[in-house]
BAPA-776393 format. One line per 5 residues: number of its first residue (from 1); their letters; for each residue z, y, x of C-alpha. Coordinates in steps of 0.02 Angstrom, whole numbers. Example, Ala and Ser with C-alpha at 12.3 -4.5 7.8 and 13.67 -1.06 7.14 Angstrom:
# residues 2
1	as	390,-225,615 ~ 357,-53,684
***
This chain:
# residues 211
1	xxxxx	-2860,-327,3378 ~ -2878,-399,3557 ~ -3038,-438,3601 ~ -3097,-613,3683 ~ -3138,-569,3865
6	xxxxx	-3326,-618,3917 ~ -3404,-637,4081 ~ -3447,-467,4168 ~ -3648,-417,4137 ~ -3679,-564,3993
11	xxxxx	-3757,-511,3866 ~ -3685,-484,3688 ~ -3744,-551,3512 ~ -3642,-395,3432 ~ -3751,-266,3401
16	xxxxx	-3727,-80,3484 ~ -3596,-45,3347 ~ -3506,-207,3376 ~ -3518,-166,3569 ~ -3455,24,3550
21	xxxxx	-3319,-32,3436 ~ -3230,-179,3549 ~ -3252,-48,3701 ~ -3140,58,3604 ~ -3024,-65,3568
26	xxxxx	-2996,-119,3740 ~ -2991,53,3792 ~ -2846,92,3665 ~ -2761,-75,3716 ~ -2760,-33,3919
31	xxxxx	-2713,173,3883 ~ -2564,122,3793 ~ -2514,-11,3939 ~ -2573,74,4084 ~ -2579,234,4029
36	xxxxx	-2733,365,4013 ~ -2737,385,4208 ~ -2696,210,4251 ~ -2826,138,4161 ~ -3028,130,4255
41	xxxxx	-3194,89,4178 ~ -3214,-68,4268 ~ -3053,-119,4196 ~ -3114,-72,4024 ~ -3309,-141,4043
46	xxxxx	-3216,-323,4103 ~ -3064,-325,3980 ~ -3233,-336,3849 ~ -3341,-431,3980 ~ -3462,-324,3997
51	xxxxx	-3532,-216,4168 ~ -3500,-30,4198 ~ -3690,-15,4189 ~ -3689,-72,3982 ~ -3534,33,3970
56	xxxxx	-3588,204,4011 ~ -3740,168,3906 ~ -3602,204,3769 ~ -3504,310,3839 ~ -3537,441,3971
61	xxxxx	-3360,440,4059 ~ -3180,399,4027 ~ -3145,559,3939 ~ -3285,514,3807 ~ -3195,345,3765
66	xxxxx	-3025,436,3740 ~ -3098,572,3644 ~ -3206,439,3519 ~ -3034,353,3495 ~ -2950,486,3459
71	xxxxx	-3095,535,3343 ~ -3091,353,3278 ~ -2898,335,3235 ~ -2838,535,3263 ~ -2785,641,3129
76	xxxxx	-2906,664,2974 ~ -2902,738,2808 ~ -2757,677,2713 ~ -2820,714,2551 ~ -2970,602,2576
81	xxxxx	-2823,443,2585 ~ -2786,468,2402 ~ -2944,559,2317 ~ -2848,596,2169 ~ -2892,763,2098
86	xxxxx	-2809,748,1930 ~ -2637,686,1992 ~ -2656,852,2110 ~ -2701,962,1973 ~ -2559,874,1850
91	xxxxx	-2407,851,1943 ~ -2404,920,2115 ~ -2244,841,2181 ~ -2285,679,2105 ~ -2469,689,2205
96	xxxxx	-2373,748,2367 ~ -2267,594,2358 ~ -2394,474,2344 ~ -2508,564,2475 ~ -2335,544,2619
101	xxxxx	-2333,355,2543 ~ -2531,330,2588 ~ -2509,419,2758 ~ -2364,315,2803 ~ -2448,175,2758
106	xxxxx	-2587,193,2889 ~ -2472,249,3017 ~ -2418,84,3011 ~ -2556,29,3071 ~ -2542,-54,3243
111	xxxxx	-2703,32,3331 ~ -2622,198,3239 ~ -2462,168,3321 ~ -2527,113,3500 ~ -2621,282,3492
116	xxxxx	-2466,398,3479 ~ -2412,270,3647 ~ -2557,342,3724 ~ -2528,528,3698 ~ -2347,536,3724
121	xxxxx	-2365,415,3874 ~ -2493,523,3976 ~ -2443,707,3887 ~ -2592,717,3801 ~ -2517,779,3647
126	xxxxx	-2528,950,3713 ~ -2746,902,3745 ~ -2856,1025,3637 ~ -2957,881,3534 ~ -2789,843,3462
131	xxxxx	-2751,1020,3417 ~ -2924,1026,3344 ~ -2892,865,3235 ~ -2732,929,3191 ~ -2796,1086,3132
136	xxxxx	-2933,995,3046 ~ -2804,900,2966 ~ -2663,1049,2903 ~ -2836,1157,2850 ~ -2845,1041,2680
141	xxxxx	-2689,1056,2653 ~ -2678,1244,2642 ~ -2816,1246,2517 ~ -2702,1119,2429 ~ -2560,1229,2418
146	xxxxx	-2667,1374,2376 ~ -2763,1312,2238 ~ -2572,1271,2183 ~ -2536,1445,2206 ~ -2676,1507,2100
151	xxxxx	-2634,1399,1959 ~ -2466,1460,1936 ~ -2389,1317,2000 ~ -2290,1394,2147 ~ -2231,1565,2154
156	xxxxx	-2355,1667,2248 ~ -2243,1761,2324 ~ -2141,1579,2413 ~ -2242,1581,2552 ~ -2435,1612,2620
161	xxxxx	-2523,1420,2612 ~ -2553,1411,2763 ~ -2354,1423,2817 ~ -2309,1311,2672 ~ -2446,1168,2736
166	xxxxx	-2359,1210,2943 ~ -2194,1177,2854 ~ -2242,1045,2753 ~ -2341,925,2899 ~ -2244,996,3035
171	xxxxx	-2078,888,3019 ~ -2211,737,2952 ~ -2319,742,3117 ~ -2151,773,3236 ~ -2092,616,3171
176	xxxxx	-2233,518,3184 ~ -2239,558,3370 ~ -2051,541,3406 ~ -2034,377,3309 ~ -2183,294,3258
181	xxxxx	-2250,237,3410 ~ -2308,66,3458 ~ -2126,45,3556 ~ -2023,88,3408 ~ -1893,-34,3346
186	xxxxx	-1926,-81,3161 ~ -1757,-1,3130 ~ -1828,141,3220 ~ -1978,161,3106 ~ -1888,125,2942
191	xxxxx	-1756,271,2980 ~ -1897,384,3028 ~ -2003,346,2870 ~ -1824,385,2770 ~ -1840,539,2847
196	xxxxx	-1983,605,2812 ~ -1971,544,2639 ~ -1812,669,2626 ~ -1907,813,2714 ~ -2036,769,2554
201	xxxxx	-1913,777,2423 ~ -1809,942,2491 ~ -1982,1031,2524 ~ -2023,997,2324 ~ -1849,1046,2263
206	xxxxx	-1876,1220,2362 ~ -2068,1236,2327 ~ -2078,1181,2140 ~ -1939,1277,2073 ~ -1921,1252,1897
211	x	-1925,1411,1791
***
């Protein structure tokens, strides 16, 4: 992911995308090293070689780097990781395990992993864009569960969808913060992934009661 440094003010054969997107990696790079507050935009701007002056014709301040990475790599609909309706509509605990393996997966990630650094690091994980991506994220799920509802598939009178998706991504997304950050030992991460894929199976054994 690291970028090749170039000399402040040169110009760049990338394009504006090109440009935008090795800004952000630098920027993700120096937040989890430096922290949010300990990083500038000078130190950003040069880390890419590049002047302030071409850097805040992408981005108007600090903030608006942190909040396009988080936009980049934060939280997004789960579902749209596996896209598969008729697993969903055929076996929901089969489809539930395969959408945890799938989100795992990309938490792997490093650029993932060096952005749960960052919020943890600088107590951003309290910030209001990530509540809004985490909403944005749990929101599908609640459909999920009920559409499941609807269909008979879970007793309607378990739980309301929207406590069932809190209960079901809450333990998920407190792991992920706790233990799959870009510090974490790989004996650290493996544990934590065990983890979660026990919170996965006890949640189906309670939720998919058979008759």
């Amino acid at each position: 992911m690291t970028t090749p440094r170039r000399g402040p003010g040169r110009p760049r054969k990338a394009d504006a995308g090109d440009t935008k997107a090795a800004l952000l990696d630098a920027a993700l790079q120096l937040f989890a090293r430096n922290g949010f507050a300990g990083t500038s935009i000078r130190s950003i701007a040069r880390e890419v070689g590049l002047s302030e002056s071409v850097l805040y014709a992408h981005f108007a301040s600090k903030q608006a780097i942190f909040d396009a990475v988080l936009n980049t790599l934060g939280p997004r609909n789960p579902l749209d990781m596996i896209g598969d309706d008729v697993l969903a509509d055929t076996d929901p605990p089969r489809y539930l395990r395969e959408l945890v393996r799938v989100v795992l997966e990309e938490w792997e990630r490093e650029d993932a992993r060096l952005l749960i650094s960052v919020m943890a690091r600088d107590g951003l994980l309290h910030s209001s864009a990530l509540r809004d991506a985490v909403s944005a994220m749990r929101t599908p799920v609640s459909r999920l569960f009920a559409r499941w509802i609807e269909a008979g598939l879970i007793p309607a009178n378990l739980a309301a969808p929207d406590d069932l998706a809190m209960s079901f991504t809450g333990f998920i997304g407190l792991t992920r913060v706790l233990h799959l950050h870009a510090d974490a030992s790989d004996r650290d991460r493996e544990k934590a992934r065990d983890d979660i894929r026990r919170h996965v199976e006890t949640f189906i054994s309670v939720v998919f009661r058979p008759d």
